[in-house]
C-alpha positions in Angstrom: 0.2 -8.9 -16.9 -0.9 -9.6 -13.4 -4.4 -9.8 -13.5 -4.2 -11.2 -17.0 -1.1 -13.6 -17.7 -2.5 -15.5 -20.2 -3.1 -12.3 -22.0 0.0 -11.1 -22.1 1.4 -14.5 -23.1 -0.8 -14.5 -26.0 0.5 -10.8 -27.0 3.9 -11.8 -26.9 4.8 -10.5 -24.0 7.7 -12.0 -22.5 6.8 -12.6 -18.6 10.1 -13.8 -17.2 11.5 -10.8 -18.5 9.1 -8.4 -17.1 9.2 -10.3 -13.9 13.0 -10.1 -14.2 12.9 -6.5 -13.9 10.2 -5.3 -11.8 11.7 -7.5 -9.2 15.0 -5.9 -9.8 13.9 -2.2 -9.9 11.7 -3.8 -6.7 14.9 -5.1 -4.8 17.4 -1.8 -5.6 14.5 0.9 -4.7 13.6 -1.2 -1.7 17.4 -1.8 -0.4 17.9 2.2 -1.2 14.8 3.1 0.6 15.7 1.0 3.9 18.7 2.7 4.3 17.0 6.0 4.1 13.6 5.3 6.1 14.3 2.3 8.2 12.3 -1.6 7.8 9.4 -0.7 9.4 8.7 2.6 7.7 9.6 1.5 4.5 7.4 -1.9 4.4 4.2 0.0 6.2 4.2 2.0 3.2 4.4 -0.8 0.7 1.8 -3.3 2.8 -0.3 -0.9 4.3 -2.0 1.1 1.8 -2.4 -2.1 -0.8 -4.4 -4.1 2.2 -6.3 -0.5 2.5 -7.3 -0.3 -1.1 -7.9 -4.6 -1.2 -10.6 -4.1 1.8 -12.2 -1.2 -0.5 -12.2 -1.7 -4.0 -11.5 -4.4 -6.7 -10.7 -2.5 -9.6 -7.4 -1.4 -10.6 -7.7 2.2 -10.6 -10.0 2.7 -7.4 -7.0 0.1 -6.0 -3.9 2.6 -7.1 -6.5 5.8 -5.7 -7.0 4.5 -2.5 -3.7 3.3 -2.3 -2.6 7.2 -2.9 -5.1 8.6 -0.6 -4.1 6.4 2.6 -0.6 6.7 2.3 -0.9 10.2 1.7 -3.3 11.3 4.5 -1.3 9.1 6.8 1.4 10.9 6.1 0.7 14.2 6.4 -1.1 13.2 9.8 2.2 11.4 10.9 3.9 14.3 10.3 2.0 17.0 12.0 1.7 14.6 14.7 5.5 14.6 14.9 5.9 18.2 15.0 3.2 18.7 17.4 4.3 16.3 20.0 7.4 16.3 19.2 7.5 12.7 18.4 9.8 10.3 16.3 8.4 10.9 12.5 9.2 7.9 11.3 7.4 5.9 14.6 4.9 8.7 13.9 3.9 7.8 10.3 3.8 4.1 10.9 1.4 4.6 14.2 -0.5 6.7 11.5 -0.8 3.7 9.1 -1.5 1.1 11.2 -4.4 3.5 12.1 -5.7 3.7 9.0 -5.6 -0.1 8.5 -7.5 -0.7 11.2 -10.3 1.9 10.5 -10.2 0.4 6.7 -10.9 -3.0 8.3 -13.6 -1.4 10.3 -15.3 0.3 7.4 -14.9 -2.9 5.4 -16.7 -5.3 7.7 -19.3 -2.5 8.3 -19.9 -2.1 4.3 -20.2 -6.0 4.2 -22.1 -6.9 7.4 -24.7 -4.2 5.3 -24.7 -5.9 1.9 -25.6 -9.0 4.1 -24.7 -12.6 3.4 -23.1 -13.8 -0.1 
């Protein structure tokens, strides 16, 4: 339905519906999860890997994979940096994911500066 609304209006599909409640299930998991993370934690993890997999890929399953894999690996690496230095985990994992947005930036203007000019 999102990359293919007139599809889905054309099955039947009722899109003020769905939109009804993925933004509802969006709003009480998000409003849950702020409570339990914090802001910052909880919209790096939403923002962060999604920007990550848009720099990477343009199909829908290499999207949700890198997704996965970045917020993941920073993860685990915000983590173990927090044990290790003793650091806040939550500050931690968001240092993490910035980090990984700006080497996915990198590697994206690296991959296009070598395909050359459109």
């Amino acid at each position: 339905m999102s990359f293919e609304p007139e599809g889905a209006v054309a099955g039947k599909l009722s899109l003020r519906w769905w939109d009804f409640w993925f933004y509802a299930l969006f709003g009480a998991v998000v409003t849950t999860f702020v409570q339990i993370g914090g802001v910052l934690l909880v919209f790096s993890y939403l923002i962060v890997p999604a920007v990550c997999a848009n720099f990477l890929a343009r199909k829908l399953g290499a999207l949700f994979l890198i997704g996965w894999v970045v917020a993941t690996i920073s993860s685990v690496v915000g983590l173990y940096a927090s044990s290790q230095f003793d650091w806040p985990t939550g500050a931690a994992i968001v240092c993490t994911l910035g980090m990984a947005l700006i080497l996915t930036g990198v590697l994206a203007r690296i991959r296009k500066a070598d395909k050359g000019p459109s």
